[in-house]
N, C-alpha and C positions, 0 to 999 in steps of 0.2 A: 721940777718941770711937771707940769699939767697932763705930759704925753707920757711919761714915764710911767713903765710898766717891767713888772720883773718875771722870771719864768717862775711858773708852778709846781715846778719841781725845785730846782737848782737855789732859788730866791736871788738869784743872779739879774739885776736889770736888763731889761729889750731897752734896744733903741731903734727906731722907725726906721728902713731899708728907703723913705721917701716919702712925698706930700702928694697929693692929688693936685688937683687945679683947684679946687672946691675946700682944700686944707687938708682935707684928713688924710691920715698917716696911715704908712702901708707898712703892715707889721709881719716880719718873717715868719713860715709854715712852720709850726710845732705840732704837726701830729693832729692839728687842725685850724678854721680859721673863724675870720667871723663873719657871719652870713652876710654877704653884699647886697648892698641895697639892690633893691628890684627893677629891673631896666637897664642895668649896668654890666655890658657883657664882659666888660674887662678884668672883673674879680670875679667871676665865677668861682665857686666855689671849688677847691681841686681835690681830687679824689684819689681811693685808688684805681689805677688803669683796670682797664675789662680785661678780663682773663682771655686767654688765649684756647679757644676749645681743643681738648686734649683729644686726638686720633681713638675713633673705636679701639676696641680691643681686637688684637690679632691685625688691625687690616695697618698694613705696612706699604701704602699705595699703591698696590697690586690689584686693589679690590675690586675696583670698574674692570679690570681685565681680567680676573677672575669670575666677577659675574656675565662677564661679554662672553667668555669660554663657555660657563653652564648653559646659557641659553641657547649658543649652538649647539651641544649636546644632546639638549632636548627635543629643537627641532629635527636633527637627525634621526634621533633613535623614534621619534614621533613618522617621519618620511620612511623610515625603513620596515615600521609596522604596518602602514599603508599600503608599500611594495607588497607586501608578505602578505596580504588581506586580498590583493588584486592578482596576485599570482593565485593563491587557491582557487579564488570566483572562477578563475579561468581552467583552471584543472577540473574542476566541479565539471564544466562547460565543457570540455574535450570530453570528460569520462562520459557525459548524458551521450552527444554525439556519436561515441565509439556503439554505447548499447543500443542508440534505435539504428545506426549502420548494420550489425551483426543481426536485427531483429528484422530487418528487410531483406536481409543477405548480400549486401553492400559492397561487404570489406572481410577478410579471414581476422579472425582471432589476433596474430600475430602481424597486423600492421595499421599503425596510428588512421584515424577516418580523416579523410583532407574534409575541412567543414567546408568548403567552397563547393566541392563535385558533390557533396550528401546533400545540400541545400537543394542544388539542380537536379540531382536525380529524383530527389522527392518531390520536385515543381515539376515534373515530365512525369511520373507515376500522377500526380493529382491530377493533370492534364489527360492523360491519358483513360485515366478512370469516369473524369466528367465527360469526354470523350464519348464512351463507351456507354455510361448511360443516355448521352443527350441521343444518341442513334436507335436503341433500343423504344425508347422515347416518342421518335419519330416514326418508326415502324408500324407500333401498337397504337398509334392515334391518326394513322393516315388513313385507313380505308372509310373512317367513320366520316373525314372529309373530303372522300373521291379524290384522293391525292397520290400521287409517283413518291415516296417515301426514296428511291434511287435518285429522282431526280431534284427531288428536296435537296438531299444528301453530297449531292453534285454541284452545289449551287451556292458561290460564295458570297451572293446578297441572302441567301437565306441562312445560313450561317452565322453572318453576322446580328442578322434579324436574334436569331438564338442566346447570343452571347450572353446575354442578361437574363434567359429563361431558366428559370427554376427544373430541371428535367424531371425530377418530379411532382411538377405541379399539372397535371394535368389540364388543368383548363388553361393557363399559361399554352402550354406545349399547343392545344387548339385552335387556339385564337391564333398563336403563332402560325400554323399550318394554312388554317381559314384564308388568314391577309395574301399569304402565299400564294393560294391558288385561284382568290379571287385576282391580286394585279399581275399574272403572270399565267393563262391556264395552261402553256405548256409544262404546266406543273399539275394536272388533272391525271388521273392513273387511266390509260386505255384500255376500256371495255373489250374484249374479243370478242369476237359472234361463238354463237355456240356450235360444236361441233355435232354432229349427225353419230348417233350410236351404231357399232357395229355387232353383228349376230355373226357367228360361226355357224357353218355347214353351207355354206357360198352365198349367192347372191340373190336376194328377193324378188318375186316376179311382181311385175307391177300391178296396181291396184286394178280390182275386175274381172283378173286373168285366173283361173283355175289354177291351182298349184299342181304340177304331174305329179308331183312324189319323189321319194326321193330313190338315187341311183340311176340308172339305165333312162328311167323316163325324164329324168331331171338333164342329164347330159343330151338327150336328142332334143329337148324343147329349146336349148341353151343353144343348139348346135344351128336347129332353124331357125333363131332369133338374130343370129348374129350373120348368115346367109342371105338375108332380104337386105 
């Protein structure tokens, strides 16, 4: 036969396992075949199977849960060095607080500074101190503008006026004063008349009159003066 064909080993004859539609004969796998015609998905050529990818080393499907475990590990211990960073900031923070409490005289030695009351008490001492200069302020710059520096002082549109004055700034504090007593003059300081000076050894005789002298003639001129 024309198809006949033997093995290459054995020299034992093949015979065709079947015909195509087109004739040719379909000859059993020996370890290989003959290449198929091109376009002909039926005889693909058959191989050996794709290997099956052999598991990493060591990982025993544990691995994904193993890596899911270290990564919370590490955010943790990452969270608990943060804790530990933000707790010192804050010690830091108490300890500044406790020294400028003890440096004002705040707090004794022997108990923690509440920061809430040292905030306030040091907002009422700065209050108090700008206080003290803005009146000092007012004093020393009042008379130069014929001003009641009391009733500046007494005056909570003037006051307010102040809020924004530099109390050291002299010409500030002026101008401040100035506006004062020009829209308001019961803010102008009252002149007093001036008093008449007195002499010791009694009462002056009036202009013209001879002086008697003093003693005995001073007492009978006084005595007839006040007799008419």
């Amino acid at each position: 036969m024309g198809n006949a064909k033997t093995h290459p080993l054995t020299g034992q004859p093949i015979h065709p396992l079947g015909f195509r539609k087109d004739g040719r004969a379909i000859w059993p796998i020996m370890g290989a075949s003959e290449p198929a015609p091109e376009g002909d998905p039926t005889t693909a050529p058959q191989g050996d199977p794709e290997p099956t990818p052999e598991p990493a080393k060591g990982d025993d499907g544990k691995g994904g849960k193993d890596a899911i475990l270290a990564d919370l590990a590490k955010e943790r211990d990452k969270r608990q060095g943060l804790e530990t960073d933000l707790q010192t900031l804050k010690d830091s923070q108490q300890s500044q607080l406790d020294a400028i409490a003890k440096a004002l005289g705040l707090k004794p030695d022997d108990q923690p500074a509440d920061p809430a009351k040292l905030t306030a008490d040091i907002t009422a001492a700065q209050a108090d101190a700008r206080e003290a200069r803005q009146q000092l302020a007012v004093y020393r710059n009042a008379a130069a503008n014929e001003a009641n520096p009391d009733a500046l002082l007494d005056s909570a549109s003037f006051l307010r006026s102040m809020a924004d004055v530099d109390p050291t700034d002299a010409d500030a504090v002026n101008a401040a004063i100035k506006a004062a007593v020009e829209g308001n003059p019961g803010f102008k300081a009252v002149v007093a008349p001036p008093v008449p000076p007195t002499f010791g050894g009694g009462p002056r005789t009036p202009a013209g009159r001879p002086d008697p002298g003093p003693g005995l003639p001073r007492l009978a001129a006084a005595y007839a003066e006040n007799s008419k």
